[in-house]
NUVEX-37440 format. One record per residue (C-alpha): residue number from 0; residue in three letters; chain; x, y, z. Coordinates in steps of 0.02 Angstrom, whole numbers. Example, Ala and Ser with C-alpha at 12.3 -4.5 7.8 and 13.67 -1.06 7.14 Angstrom:
     i    aa   ch     east    north       up
     0   ala    A      615     -225      390
     1   ser    A      684      -53      357
END
This chain:
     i    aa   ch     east    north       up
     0   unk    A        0        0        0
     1   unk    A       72      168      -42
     2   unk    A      114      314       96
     3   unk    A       57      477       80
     4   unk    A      231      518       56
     5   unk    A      269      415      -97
     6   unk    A       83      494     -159
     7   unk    A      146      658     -172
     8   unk    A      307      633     -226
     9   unk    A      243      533     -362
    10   unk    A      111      682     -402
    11   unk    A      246      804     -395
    12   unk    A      381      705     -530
    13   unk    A      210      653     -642
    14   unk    A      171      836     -651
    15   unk    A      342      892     -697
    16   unk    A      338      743     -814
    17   unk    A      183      839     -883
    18   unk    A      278      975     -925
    19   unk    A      426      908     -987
    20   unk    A      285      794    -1100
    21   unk    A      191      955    -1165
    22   unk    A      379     1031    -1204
    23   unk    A      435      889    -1297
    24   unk    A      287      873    -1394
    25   unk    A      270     1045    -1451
    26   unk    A      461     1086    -1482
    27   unk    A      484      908    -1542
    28   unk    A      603      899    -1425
    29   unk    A      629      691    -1427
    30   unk    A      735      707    -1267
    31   unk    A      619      795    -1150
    32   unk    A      472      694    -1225
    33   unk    A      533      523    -1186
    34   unk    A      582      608    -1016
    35   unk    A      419      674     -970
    36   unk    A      337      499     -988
    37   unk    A      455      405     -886
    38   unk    A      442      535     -753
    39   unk    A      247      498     -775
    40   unk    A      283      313     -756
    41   unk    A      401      283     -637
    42   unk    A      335      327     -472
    43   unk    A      193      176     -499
    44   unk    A      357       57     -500
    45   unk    A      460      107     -357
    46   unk    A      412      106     -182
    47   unk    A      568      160      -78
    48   unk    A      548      340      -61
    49   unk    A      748      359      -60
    50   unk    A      749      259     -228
    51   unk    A      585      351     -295
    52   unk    A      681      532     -250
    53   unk    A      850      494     -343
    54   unk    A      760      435     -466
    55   unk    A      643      559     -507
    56   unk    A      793      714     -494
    57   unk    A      899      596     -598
    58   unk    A      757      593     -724
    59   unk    A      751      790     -706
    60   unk    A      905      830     -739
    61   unk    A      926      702     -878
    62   unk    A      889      830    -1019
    63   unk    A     1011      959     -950
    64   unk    A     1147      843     -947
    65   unk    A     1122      792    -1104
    66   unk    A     1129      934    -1179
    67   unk    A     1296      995    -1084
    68   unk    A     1380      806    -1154
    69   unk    A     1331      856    -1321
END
């Protein structure tokens, strides 16, 4: 059964997700697309709160540090 605390931290990365989807989609951006639904999908996977955190700022960050590599 979930917490409350993996609840909203999975509402918080969906909805940044959201906008990283609605980016990506517009500015055909393939990078921040693909990001935005994993960040929509992941939180229903993990259920450490420590794992589900990392994750979910690795995931953020993912299309900055792309972008700085290439």
């Amino acid at each position: 059964m979930f917490e409350t605390t993996n609840l909203l931290w999975g509402v918080l990365f969906s909805s940044i997700g959201l906008g990283y989807f609605i980016f990506g989609k517009k500015q055909k951006h393939k990078v921040a697309f693909y990001t935005g639904i994993s960040l929509m999908i992941f939180p229903y996977f993990i259920t450490d709160q420590v794992i589900l955190v990392i994750t979910g700022i690795g995931l953020i960050s993912l299309p900055y540090l792309i972008k700085k590599l290439l």
